[in-house]
C-alpha positions in Angstrom: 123.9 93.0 135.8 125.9 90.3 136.4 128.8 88.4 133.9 126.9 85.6 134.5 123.4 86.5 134.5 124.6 89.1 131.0 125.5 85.6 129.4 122.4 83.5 130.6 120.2 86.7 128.9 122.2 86.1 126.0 122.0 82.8 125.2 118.3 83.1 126.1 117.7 85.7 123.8 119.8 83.5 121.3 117.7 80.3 121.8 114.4 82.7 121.4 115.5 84.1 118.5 116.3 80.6 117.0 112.9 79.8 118.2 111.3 82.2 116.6 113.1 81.8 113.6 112.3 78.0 112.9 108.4 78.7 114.3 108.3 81.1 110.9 109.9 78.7 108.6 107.3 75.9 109.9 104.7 78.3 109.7 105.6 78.7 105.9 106.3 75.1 104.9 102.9 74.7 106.4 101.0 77.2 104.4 102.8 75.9 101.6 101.3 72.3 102.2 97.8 74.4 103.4 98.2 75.7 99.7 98.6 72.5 97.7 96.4 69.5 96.4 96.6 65.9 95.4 93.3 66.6 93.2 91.7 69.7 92.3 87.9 69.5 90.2 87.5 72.8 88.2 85.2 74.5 85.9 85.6 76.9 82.8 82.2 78.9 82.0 83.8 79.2 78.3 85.9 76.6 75.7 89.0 78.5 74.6 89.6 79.2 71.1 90.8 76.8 69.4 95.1 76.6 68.6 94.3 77.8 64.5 92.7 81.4 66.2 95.2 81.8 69.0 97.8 83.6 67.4 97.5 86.2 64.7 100.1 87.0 61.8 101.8 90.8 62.2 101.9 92.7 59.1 105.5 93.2 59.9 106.5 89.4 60.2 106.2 87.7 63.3 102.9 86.4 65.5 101.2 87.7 68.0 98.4 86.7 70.9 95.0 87.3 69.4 92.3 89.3 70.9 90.1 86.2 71.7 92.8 84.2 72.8 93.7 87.1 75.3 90.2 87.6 76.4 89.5 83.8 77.1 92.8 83.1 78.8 92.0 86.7 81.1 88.8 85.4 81.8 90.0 81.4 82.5 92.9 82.5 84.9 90.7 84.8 86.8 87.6 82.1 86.6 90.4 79.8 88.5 92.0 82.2 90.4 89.6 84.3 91.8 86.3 82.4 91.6 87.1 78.5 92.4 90.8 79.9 94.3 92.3 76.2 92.5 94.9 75.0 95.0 98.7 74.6 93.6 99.2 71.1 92.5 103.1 70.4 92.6 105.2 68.2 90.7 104.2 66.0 88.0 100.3 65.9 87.0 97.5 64.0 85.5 94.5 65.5 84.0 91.2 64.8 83.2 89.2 67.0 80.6 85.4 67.6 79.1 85.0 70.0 77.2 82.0 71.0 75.3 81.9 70.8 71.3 81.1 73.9 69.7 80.3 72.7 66.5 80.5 69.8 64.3 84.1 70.6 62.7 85.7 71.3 65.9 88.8 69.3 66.6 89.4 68.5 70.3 93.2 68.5 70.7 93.4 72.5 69.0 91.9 73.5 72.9 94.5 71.5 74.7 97.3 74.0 74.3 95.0 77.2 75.7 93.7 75.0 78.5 97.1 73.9 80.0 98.3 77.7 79.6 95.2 79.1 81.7 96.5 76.2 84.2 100.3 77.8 84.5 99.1 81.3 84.5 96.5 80.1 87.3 99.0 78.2 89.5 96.8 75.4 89.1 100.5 73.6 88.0 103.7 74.5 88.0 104.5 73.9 84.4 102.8 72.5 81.6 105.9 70.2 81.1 104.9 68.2 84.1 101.8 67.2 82.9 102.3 62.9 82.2 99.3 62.8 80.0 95.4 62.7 80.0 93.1 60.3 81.5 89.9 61.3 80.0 89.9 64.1 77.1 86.3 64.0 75.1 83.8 66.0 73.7 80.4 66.2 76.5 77.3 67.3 76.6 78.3 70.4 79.3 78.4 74.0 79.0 82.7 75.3 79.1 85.2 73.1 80.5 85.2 70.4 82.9 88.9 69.9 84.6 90.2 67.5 87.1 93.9 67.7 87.5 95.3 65.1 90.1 98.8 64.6 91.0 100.5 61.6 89.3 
């Protein structure tokens, strides 16, 4: 071979290489963007406990996850995971929420906290910090949860 044709091949294989290189990083900033949502409607079968059960005293000092809190956010994240596959919404968030009342002395901002941690575990959002506040939050006449999380 050549000087000349050794250094064509190079450069080619060069150029190919950088070709291939920024068709993969396009590929992933477009699954990335394949993988995200403006607005995402979502459904829990179950309300979560409510904040007063989610954690239990240790005889030893200190507080733990209860059982029912773990079982509930186990069964939300994999409800949104697996089930409904919620789409990752980025940045800053808005949310809407129904949630069913399961009895009269219920207090409806004790299920906010278990709600938005089932969304964080889910990748429904990236943090509950970014949530700007709640459009709709009420008691309804539905079975679980009803969520609709739009971005802000």
């Amino acid at each position: 071979m050549t000087a000349a044709l050794q250094i064509r091949s190079a450069a080619s294989s060069r150029a190919w290489a950088s070709r291939k290189r920024r068709a993969v990083v396009l590929a992933a900033i477009a699954d990335s963007e394949r993988h995200t949502a403006k607005r995402v409607a979502l459904t829990l079968s179950t309300v979560p406990p409510s904040v007063n059960n989610m954690f239990a005293n240790k005889r030893t000092g200190g507080r733990v996850k209860s059982a029912e809190y773990k079982a509930w956010r186990a069964m939300a994240v994999a409800e949104l995971r697996t089930i409904q596959r919620a789409p990752l919404i980025r940045g800053k968030v808005r949310i809407r929420l129904a949630i069913e009342r399961p009895n009269a002395s219920s207090d409806l901002s004790n299920r906010l906290k278990a709600i938005e941690d089932a969304l964080v575990e889910a990748n429904v959002i990236e943090d509950d910090r970014l949530i700007e506040g709640y459009d709709r939050f009420e008691w309804a006449p539905i079975q679980g949860v009803e969520i609709e999380v739009r971005a802000a």
